[in-house]
Structures are given as structure tokens and as C-alpha cells.
C-alpha positions as CSV (number, residue, x, y, z in Angstrom):
1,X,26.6,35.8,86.2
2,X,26.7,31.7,86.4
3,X,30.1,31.8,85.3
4,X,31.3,34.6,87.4
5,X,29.8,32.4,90.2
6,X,32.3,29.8,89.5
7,X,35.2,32.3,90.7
8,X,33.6,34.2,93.7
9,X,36.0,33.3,95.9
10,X,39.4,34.0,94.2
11,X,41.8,33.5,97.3
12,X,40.7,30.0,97.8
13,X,40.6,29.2,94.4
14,X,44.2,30.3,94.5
15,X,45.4,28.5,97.2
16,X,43.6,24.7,95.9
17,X,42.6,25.2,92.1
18,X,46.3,23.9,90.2
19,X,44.4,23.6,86.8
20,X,41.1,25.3,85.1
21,X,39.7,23.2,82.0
22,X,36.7,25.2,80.0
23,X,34.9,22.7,77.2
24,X,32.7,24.2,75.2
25,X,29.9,22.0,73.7
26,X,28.0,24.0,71.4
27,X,25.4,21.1,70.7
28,X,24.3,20.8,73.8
29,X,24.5,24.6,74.7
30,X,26.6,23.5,77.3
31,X,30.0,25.2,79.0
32,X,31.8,23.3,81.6
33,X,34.2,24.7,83.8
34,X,36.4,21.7,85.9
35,X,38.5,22.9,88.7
36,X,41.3,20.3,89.4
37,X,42.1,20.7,93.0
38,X,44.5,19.4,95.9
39,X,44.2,15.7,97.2
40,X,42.3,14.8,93.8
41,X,39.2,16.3,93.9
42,X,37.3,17.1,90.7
43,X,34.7,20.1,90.6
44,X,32.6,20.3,87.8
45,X,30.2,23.4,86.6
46,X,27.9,22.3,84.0
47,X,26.6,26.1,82.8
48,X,24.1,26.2,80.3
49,X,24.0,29.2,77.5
50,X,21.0,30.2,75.1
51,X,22.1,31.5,71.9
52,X,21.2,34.8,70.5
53,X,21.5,37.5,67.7
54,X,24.5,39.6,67.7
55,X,23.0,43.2,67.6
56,X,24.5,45.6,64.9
57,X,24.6,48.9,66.8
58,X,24.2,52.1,63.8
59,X,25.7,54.7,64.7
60,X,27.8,58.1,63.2
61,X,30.3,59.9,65.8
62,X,30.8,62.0,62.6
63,X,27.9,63.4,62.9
64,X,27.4,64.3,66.9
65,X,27.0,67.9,67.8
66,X,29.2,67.5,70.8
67,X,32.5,65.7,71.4
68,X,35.2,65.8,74.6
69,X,38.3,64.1,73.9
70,X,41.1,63.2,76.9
71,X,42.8,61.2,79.2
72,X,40.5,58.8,81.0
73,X,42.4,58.9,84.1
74,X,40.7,62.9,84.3
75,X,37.2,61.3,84.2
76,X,37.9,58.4,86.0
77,X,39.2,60.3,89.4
78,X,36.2,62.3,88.7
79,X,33.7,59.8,89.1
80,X,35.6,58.1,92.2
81,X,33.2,61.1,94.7
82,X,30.2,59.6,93.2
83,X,28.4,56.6,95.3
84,X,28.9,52.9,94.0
85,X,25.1,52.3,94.2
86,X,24.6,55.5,92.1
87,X,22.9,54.4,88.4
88,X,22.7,57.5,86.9
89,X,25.2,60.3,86.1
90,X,24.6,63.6,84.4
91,X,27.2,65.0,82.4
92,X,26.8,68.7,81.1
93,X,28.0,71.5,79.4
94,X,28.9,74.4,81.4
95,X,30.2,78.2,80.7
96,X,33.6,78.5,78.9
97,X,33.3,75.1,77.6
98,X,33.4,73.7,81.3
99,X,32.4,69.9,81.7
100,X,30.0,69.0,84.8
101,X,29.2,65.7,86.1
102,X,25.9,65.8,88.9
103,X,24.0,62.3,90.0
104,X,21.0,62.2,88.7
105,X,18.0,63.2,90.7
106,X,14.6,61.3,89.7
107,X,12.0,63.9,88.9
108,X,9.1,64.5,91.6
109,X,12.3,63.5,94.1
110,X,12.5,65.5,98.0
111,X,15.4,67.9,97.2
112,X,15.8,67.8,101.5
113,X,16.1,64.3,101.4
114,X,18.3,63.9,98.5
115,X,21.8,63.9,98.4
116,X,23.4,65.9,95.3
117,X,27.1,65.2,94.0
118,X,28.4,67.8,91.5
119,X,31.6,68.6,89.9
120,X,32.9,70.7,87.4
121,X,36.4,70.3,85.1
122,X,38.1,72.9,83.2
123,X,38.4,72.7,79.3
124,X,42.3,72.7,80.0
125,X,41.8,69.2,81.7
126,X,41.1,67.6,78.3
127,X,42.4,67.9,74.8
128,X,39.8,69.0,73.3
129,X,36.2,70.2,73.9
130,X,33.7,70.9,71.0
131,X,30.2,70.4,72.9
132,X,26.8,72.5,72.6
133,X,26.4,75.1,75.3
134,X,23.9,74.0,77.9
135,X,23.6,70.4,76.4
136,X,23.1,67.5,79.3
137,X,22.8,63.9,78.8
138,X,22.2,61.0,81.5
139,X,23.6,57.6,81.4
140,X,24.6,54.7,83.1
141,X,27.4,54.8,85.6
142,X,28.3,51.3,86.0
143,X,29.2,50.5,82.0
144,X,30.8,54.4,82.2
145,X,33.0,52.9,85.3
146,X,34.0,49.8,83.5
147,X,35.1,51.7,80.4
148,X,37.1,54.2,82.5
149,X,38.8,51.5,84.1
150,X,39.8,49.4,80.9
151,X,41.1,52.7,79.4
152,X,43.0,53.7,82.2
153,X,44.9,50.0,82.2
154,X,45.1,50.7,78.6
155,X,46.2,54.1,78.5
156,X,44.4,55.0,76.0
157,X,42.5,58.6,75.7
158,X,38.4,58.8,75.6
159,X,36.6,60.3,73.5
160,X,33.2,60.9,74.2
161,X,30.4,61.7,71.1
162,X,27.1,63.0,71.7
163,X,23.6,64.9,70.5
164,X,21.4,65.8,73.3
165,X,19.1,63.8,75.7
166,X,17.7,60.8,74.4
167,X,20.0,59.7,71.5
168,X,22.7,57.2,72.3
169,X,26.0,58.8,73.8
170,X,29.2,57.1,72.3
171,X,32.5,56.3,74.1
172,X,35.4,55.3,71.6
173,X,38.9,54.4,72.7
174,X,41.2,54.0,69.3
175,X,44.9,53.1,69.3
176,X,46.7,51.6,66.6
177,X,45.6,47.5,67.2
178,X,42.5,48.4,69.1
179,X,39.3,50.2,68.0
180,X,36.3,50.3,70.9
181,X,33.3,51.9,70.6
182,X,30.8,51.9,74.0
183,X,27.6,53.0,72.7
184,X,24.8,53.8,75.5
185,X,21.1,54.8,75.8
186,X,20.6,58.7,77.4
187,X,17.6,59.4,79.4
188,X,15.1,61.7,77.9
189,X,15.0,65.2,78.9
190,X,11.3,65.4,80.4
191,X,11.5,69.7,80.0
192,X,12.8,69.2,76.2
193,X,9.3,66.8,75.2
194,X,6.7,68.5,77.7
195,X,3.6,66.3,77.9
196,X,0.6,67.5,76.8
197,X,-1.8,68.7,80.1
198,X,-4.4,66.4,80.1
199,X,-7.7,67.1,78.7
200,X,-11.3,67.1,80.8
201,X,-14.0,65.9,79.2
């Protein structure tokens, strides 16, 4: 975020910024960003950085029940209807191997007062379809925007391996010189792990 703060305001950067210098200083957990502008003037960003683990994420795509493989650009003009501030989206496993995406709705929410986005795509719109009938997960919107976005520049296809609700959901973008795999967290499915009624005593 600090360092995105240093470029909010990219049109007047343009226009006075004629050279960026980044130094990093790794003893001092330091990263300095100098903006050489017009007339001279110097503007310095002194950002400070705490180092941590790289995290090792284990996972199999060989050994998810579903899987939905195609080109991004279907996905990514389907979640253009869905709100910017939305978090959550719902993608599910409809009939004849149809593929829904719905906002998510918070359990215990006013179904009058809440607004519901769905839409369904044809198993023709992809390349292929192997998913579990009636399987739904839920997972973040923003990251699944982003991805969408780089694979679409990218033109590269999507595929998208998964179990069911509550195990990781994982997005993998392959070409010959690149290799991404997206791995996200699924909400659990409160119906599937019914809490026990509480007892009186």
C-alpha cells in the first residue's frame, strides 16, 4: 500500500517525474523510491519493509473432483454485472454441466433487502467441463478479478480446480514460459457441517 501511495496520482507524475530511482537497502529494511522532477526538485520516499517467511502452498489439481477449463475473457465478461464492492462470489454447478456464478448472500441476510446477481454459462462456452453436479464453492472476487485480468492481457486459458466448499479452489494459467497457480480459501458450506442444536441443561 505505501508504495502504491507513491504513484496515486499517475497523470502528474507523468507530466513532472523525468526519472524514478528505487534502492533497495536490505540492512536497514529500507526501500527508497526518488522522484527526479522539473526545476530540480528531489522527492524522496523512505518505505520501510518487515521481512517474512515465504509460505509453501501444498496443493494437488490432480486430485480435485471438479475442473473447468477456458478462455478467461468468458469468465471475465461474466463477472463485469457483479458490483465492485462485492467480496464474495458463488460459483456452481448447474444441470447439463452448466456453470453459475450468484453474489454471495450472508446467511441470516433480508432476502427483500438484498440484492441478488446470478448468471449461468453453457458448457459450450468453455473447453472443457468435468465438475460434480450440484457442487458450489465461494471465494474472493477481488484476487478472481485480478487473475482474470492478467489472463486476459496474457491470453492465456483458465483453468479452474476444485473439491467442494471449504477446501482451497485453484486457478492455474500454463503456457510454455509461464506456469501460475492462484490458490484461494472457499467459504464453508454451513448446510454441509450442520451445528449441533444446543443442549439445555
Amino acid at each position: 500500500q505505501s508504495f502504491l501511495g507513491v504513484f496515486r496520482s499517475l497523470p502528474s507524475l507523468e507530466k513532472t517525474v523525468w526519472r524514478c530511482l528505487i534502492l533497495l537497502k536490505p540492512q536497514a529494511s529500507r526501500l527508497i523510491l526518488q522522484l527526479h522532477c522539473k526545476y530540480g526538485v528531489t522527492k524522496t520516499h523512505n518505505l520501510t519493509f518487515q521481512e517474512c517467511e515465504r509460505l509453501q502452498a501444498v496443493f494437488d489439481t490432480q486430485r480435485c473432483a471438479s475442473s473447468i477449463a477456458g478462455p478467461a475473457q468468458v469468465l471475465a465478461e461474466a463477472v463485469v454485472h457483479f458490483p465492485q464492492t462485492l467480496t464474495e462470489v458463488t460459483l456452481e454447478a448447474g444441470s447439463g454441466g452448466k456453470i453459475g456464478l450468484r453474489n454471495y448472500v450472508e446467511e441470516g441476510a433480508e432476502p427483500s433487502k438484498t440484492m441478488v446477481t446470478e448468471l449461468w454459462l453453457a458448457k459450450d462456452e468453455f473447453q472443457a467441463v468435468a465438475v460434480a453436479p450440484g457442487s458450489r464453492i465461494t471465494f474472493c472476487l477481488k484476487e478472481f478479478r485480478g487473475l482474470l485480468t492478467f489472463a486476459e492481457a496474457s491470453n492465456l486459458p483458465l483453468t479452474i480446480h476444485y473439491d467442494a466448499a471449504g477446501s482451497p479452489v485453484i486457478f492455474t494459467l500454463e503456457d510454455t514460459v509461464l506456469e501460475v497457480h492462484l490458490v484461494l480459501a472457499t467459504l464453508s458450506d454451513p448446510e454441509s457441517n450442520p451445528q449441533p442444536p444446543p443442549t439445555n441443561g
